[in-house]
TIKE-123131 format. One line per 3 residues: number of its first residue (from 1); their letters; for each residue x, y, z of C-alpha. Coordinates in nm, 2 decimals. Example, Ala and Ser with C-alpha at 12.3 -4.5 7.8 and 13.67 -1.06 7.14 Angstrom:
1) as) 1.23/-0.45/0.78 ~ 1.37/-0.11/0.71
END
This chain:
1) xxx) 0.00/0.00/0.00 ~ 0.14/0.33/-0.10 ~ 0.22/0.60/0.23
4) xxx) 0.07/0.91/0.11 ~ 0.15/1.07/0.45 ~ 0.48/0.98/0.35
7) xxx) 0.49/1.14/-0.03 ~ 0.30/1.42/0.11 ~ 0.61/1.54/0.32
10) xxx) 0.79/1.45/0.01 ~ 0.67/1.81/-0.12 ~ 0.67/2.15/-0.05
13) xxx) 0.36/2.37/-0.01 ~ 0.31/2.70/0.11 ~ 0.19/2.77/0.44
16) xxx) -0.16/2.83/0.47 ~ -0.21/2.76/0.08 ~ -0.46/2.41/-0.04
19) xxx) -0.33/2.32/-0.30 ~ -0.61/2.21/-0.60 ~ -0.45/2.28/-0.92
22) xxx) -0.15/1.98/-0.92 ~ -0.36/1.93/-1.27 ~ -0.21/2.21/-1.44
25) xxx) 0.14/2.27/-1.26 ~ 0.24/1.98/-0.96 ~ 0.40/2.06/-0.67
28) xxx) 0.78/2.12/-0.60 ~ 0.91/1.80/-0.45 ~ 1.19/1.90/-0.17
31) xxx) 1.46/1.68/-0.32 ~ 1.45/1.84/-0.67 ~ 1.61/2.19/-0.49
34) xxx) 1.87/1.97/-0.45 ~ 1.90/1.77/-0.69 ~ 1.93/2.05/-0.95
37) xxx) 2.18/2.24/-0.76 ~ 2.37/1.90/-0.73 ~ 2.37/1.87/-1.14
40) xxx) 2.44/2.25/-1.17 ~ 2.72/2.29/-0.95 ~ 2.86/1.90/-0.96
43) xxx) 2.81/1.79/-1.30 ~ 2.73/2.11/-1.48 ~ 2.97/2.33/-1.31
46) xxx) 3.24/2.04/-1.23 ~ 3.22/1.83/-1.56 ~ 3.16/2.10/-1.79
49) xxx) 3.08/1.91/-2.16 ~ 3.21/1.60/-1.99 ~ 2.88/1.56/-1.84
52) xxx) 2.72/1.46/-2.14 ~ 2.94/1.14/-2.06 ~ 3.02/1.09/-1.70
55) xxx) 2.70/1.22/-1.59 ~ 2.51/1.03/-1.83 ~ 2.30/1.33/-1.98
58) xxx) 2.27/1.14/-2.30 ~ 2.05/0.85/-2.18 ~ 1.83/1.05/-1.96
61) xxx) 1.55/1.12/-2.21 ~ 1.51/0.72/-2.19 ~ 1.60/0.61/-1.91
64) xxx) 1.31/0.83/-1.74 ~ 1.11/0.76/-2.02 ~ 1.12/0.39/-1.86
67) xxx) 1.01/0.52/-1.54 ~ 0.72/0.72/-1.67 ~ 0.71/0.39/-1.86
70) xxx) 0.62/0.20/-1.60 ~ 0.29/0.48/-1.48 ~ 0.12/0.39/-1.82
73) xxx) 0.18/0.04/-1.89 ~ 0.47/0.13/-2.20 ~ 0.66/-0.22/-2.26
76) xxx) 1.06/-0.12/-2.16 ~ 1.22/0.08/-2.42 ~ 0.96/0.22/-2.59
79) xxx) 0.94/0.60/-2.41 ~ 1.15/0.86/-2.46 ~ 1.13/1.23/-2.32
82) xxx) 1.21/1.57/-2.49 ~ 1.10/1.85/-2.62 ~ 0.71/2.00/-2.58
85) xxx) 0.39/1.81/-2.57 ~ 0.30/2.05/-2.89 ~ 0.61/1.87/-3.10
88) xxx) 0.54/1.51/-2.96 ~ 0.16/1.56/-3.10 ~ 0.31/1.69/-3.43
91) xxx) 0.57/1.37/-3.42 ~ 0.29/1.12/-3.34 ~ 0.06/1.23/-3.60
94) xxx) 0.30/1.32/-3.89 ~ 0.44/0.94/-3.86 ~ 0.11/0.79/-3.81
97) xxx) -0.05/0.96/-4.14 ~ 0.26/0.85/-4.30 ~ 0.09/0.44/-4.24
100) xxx) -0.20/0.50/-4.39 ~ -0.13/0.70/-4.72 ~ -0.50/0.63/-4.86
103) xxx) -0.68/0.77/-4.60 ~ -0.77/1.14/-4.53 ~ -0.97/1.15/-4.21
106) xxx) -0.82/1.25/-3.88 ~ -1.05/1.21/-3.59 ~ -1.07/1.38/-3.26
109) xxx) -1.29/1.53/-3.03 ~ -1.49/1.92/-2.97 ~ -1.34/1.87/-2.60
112) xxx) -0.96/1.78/-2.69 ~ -0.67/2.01/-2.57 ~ -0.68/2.31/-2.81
115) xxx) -0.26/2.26/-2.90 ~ -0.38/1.92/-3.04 ~ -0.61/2.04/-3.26
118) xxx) -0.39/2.36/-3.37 ~ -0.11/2.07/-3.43 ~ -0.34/1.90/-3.70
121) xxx) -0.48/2.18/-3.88 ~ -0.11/2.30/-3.93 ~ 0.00/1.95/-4.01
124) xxx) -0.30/1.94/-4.28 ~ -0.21/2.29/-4.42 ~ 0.16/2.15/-4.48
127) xxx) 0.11/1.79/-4.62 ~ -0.13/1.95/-4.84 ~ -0.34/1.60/-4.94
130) xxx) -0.67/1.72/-4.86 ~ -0.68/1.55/-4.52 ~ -0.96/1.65/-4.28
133) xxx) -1.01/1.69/-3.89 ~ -1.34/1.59/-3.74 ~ -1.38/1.66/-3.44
136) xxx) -1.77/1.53/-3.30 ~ -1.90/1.56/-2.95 ~ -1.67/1.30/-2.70
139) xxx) -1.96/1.06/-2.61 ~ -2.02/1.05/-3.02 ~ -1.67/0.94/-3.10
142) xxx) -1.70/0.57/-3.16 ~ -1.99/0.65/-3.41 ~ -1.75/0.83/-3.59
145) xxx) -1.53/0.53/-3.66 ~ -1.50/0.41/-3.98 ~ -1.29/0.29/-4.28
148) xxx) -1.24/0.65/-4.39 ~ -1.02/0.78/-4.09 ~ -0.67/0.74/-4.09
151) xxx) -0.56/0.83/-3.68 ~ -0.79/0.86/-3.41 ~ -0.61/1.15/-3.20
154) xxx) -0.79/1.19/-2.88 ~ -0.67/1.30/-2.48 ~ -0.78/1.05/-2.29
157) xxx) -0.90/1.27/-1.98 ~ -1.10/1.57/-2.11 ~ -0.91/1.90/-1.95
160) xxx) -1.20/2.06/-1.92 ~ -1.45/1.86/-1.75 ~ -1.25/1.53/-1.65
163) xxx) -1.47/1.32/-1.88 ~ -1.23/0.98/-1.93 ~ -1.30/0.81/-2.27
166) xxx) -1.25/0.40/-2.28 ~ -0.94/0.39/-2.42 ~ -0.97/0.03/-2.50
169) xxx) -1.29/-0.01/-2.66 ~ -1.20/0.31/-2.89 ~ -0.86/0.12/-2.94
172) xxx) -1.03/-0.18/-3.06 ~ -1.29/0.01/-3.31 ~ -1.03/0.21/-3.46
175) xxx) -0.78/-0.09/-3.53 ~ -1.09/-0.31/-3.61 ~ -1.14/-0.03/-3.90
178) xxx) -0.86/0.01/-3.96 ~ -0.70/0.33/-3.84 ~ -0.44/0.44/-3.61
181) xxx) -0.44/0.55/-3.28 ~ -0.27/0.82/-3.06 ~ -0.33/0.89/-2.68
184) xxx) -0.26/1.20/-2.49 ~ -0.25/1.12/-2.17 ~ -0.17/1.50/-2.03
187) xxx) -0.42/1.49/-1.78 ~ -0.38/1.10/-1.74 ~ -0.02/1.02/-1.65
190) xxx) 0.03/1.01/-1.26 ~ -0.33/1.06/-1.25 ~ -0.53/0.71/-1.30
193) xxx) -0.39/0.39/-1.44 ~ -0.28/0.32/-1.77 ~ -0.23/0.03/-1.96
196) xxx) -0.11/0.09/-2.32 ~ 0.01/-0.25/-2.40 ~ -0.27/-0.39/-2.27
199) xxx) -0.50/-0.18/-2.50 ~ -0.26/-0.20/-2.80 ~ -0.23/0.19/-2.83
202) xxx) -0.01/0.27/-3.12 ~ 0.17/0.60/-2.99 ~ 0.09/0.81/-2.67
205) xxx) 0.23/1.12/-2.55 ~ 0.20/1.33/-2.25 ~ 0.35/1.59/-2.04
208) xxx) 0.58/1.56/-1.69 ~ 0.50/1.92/-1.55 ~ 0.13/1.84/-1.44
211) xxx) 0.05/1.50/-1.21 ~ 0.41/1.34/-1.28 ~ 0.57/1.74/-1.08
214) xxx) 0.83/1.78/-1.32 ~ 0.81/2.17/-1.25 ~ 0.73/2.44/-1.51
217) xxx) 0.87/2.34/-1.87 ~ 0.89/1.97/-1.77 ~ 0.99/1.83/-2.09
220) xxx) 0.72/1.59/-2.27 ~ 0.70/1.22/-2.32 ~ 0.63/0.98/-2.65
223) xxx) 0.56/0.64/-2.65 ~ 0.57/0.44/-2.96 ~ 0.44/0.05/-3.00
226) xxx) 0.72/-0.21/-3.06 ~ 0.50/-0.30/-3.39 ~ 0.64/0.03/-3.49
229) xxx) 0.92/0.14/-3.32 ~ 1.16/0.03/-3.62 ~ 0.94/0.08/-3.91
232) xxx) 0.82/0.49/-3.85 ~ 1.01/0.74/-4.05 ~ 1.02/1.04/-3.78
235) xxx) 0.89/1.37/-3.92 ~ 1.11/1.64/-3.73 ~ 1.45/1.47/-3.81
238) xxx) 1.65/1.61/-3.55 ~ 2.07/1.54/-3.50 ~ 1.96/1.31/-3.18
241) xxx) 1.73/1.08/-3.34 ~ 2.02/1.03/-3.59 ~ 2.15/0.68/-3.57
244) xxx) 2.51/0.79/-3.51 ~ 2.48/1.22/-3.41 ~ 2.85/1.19/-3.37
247) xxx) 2.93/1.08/-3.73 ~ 2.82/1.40/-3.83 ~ 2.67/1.23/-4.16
250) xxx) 2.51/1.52/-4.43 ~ 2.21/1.24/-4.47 ~ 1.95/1.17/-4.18
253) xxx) 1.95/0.78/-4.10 ~ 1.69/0.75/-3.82 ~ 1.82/0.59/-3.49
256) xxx) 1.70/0.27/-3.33 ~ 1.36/0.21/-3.20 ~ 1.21/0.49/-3.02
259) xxx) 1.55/0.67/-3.01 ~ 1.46/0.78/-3.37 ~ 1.16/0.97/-3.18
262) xxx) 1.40/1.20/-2.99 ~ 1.49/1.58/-3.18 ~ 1.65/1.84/-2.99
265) xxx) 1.91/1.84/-2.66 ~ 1.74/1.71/-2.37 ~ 1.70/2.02/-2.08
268) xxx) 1.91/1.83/-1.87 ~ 1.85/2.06/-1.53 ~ 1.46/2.04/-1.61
271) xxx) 1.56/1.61/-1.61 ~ 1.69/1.68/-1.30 ~ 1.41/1.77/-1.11
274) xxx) 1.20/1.53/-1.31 ~ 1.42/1.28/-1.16 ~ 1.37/1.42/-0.81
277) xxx) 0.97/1.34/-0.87 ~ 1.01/1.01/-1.02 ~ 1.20/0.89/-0.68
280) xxx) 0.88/1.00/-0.47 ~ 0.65/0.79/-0.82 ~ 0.94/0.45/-0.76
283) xxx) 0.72/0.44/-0.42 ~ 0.39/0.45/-0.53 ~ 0.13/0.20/-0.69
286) xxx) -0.11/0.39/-0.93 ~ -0.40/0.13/-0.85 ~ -0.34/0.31/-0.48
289) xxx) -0.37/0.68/-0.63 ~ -0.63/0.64/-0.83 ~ -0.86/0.45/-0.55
292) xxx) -0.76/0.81/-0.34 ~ -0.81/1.00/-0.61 ~ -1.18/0.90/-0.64
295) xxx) -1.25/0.86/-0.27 ~ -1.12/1.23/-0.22 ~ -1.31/1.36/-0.58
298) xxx) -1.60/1.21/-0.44 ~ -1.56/1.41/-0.08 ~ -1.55/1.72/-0.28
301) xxx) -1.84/1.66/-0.50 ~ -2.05/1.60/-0.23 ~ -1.91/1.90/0.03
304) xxx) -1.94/2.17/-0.26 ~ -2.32/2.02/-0.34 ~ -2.44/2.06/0.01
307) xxx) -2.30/2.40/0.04 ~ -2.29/2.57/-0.28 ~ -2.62/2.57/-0.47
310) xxx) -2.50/2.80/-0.76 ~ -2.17/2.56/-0.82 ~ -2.31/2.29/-1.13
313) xxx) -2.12/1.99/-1.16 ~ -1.94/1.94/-1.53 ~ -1.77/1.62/-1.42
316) xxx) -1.89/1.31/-1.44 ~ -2.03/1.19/-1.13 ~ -1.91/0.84/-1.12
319) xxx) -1.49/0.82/-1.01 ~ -1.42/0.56/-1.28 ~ -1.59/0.80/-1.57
322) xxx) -1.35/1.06/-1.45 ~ -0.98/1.19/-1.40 ~ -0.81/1.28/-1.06
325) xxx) -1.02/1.61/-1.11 ~ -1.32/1.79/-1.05 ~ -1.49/2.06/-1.25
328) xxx) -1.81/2.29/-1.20 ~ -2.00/2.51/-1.41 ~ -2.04/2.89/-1.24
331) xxx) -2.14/3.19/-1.44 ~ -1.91/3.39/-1.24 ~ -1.60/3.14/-1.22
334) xxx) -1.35/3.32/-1.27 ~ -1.36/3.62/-1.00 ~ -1.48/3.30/-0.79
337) xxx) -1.15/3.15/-0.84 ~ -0.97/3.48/-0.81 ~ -1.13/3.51/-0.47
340) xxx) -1.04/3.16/-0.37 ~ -0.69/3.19/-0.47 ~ -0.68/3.50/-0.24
343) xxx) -0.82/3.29/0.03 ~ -0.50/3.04/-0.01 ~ -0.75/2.75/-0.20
346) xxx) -0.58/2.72/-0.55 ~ -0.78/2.57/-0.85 ~ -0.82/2.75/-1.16
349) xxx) -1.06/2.87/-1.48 ~ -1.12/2.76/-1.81 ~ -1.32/2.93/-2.03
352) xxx) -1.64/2.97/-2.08 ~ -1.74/2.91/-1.69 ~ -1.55/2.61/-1.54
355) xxx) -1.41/2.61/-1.19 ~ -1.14/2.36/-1.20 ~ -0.96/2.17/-0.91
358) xxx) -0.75/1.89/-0.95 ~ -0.67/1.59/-0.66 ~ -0.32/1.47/-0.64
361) xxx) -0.31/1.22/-0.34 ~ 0.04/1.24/-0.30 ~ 0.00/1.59/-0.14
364) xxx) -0.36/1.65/-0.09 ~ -0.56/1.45/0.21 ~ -0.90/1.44/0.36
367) xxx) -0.84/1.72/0.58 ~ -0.71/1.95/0.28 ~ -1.01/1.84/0.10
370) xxx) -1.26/1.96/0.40 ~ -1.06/2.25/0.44 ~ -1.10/2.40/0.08
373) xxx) -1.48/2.30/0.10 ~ -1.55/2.52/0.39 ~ -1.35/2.84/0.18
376) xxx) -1.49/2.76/-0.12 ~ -1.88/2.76/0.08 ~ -1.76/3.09/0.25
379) xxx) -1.70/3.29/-0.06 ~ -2.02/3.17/-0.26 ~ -2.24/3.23/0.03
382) xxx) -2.12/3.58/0.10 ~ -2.06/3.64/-0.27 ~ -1.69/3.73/-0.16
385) xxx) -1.65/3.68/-0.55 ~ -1.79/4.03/-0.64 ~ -1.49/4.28/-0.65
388) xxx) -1.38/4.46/-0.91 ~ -1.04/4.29/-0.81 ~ -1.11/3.95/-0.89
391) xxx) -1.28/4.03/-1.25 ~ -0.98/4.18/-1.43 ~ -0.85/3.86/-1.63
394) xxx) -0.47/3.80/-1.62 ~ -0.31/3.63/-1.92 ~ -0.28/3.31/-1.72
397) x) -0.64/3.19/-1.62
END
């Protein structure tokens, strides 16, 4: 059974601050201070380019990739890390259109991350082969399935409202038609389990910066099925998915396996405080999370409910239909979440009127969970929300 009084002392959070939005940006662990001062100063500052050797810079993009590997059920070998979530879309979805020439259909949801969908439309402009981008309702999806689409794209957890597809049944339609498909699983890895060998995904990718605490500008993740790993050509040919950088050869020959999948340096000081949170993630079972996950998601739903009339729930009610958040539908949400910021309960807004708060059991417990309730039933009841202070939108929602 995972400690999660233990990982919870594993991170640092602000006095007097309840922490909801681990969704969007985790928490600092208290060993990646150290850490990254260790690789600055020791191997940065120490080694100088030598570190690329001695402190084995070079393999980090894949030796985390296993251990991020082992949260979403990638077969060893087959993850690598690097670069944005934005570029790992564009890598996924260049190579998979590339395996099914005839086909001109990508499909995806209305309620995917916006970046995926930008990531298409661009792709299509460039390719130029007429290719289109559907994107139906996410409960219509499956009906959508057919012997016209090339790659189903789709994030796994919807960002906005938690809804969770079924990965493996929309796996099995889409292969069972034919097509392709790619999992984002931003709001999915470090936040319920995953199985993607199990379900036969094709390619996934994800960020480290959200559930996984890989701080701000975490780099991003790829996985790519052993049915594939050798065969893809990779899109974005970059000098370290080259079989032999160090040849310095004029012609690109793609690397082995999902080492071809890998483009520009790795941010080696951004590794190292990914490394810091994948110590705390060695400790902990994600059948354990997820069970606190929903047990806490459901504490909220049903605090906020008995104290908060005007607060509408946009998640799905049931923890297995959901992610490890909770969102709710406020005409006013975003002053409300401005004045529960100011009040030390941190969630956050998406547009047009969700409230957003996200449960990471490795730092939030029951008592957080009560706490932020009673804040949260404070500033509706009193309307604390309506100041001109809280309605002014920063660029940063």
């Amino acid at each position: 059974m995972t400690d999660f009084a233990a990982t919870k002392n594993m991170f640092f959070l602000p006095d007097g601050v309840i922490y909801l939005d681990g969704n969007s940006l985790g928490a600092l662990p208290r060993a990646a201070v150290t850490r990254v001062e260790k690789t600055t100063r020791d191997e940065w500052g120490e080694m100088l380019i030598t570190g690329w050797n001695k402190a084995g810079w070079m393999d980090q993009p894949t030796k985390i990739g296993d251990r991020i590997g082992r949260l979403i059920g990638a077969e060893a070998g087959h993850v690598a890390m690097g670069d944005t979530l934005s570029i790992k879309v564009y890598q996924a979805l260049a190579s998979a259109l590339e395996m099914r020439p005839e086909r001109r259909v990508i499909l995806s949801d209305s309620g995917n991350f916006p970046t995926d969908l930008y990531m298409a439309e661009g792709l299509i402009t460039s390719l130029g082969r007429q290719h289109q981008l559907k994107t139906p309702a996410p409960e219509a999806v499956m009906a959508h399935i057919n012997e016209d689409v090339a790659v189903l794209m789709l994030t796994e957890v919807d960002y906005r409202t938690g809804r969770r597809h079924d990965m493996a049944a929309l796996t099995r339609a889409a292969h069972a038609a034919g097509a392709l498909v790619i999992w984002d699983l931003a709001h999915s890895a470090g936040a319920v389990p995953v199985d993607l060998a199990g379900v036969g995904a094709d390619f996934a990718v994800g960020c480290s910066y959200k559930y996984l605490n890989g701080g701000p500008g975490a780099p991003a993740f790829i996985y790519v099925a052993p049915r594939h790993a050798e065969n893809i050509r990779p899109a974005l040919s970059g000098w370290l998915g080259h079989d032999a950088p160090f040849a310095f050869d004029l012609n690109y020959r793609p690397g082995a396996g999902i080492e071809r999948m890998r483009v520009g340096t790795p941010p080696v000081l951004q590794m190292a405080a990914l490394e810091a949170a994948m110590d705390i993630w060695d400790m902990v079972e994600m059948a354990d999370v997820h069970a606190q996950s929903i047990m806490l998601c459901d504490q909220f739903i049903a605090g906020i409910e008995a104290t908060c009339p005007a607060l509408h729930l946009a998640s799905p009610r049931a923890g297995r239909e959901r992610g490890s958040q909770v969102s709710f539908h406020f005409e006013h949400g975003y002053a409300a979440m401005q004045a529960l910021i100011a009040r030390g309960v941190i969630g956050d807004f998406r547009a047009p009127d969700i409230m957003r708060f996200g449960f990471t059991p490795l730092y939030i417990d029951q008592g957080d969970v009560q706490a932020a309730i009673a804040i949260i039933a404070d500033v509706m009841a009193n309307r604390l929300w309506d100041q001109p202070e809280y309605k002014t939108k920063a660029r940063v929602t």
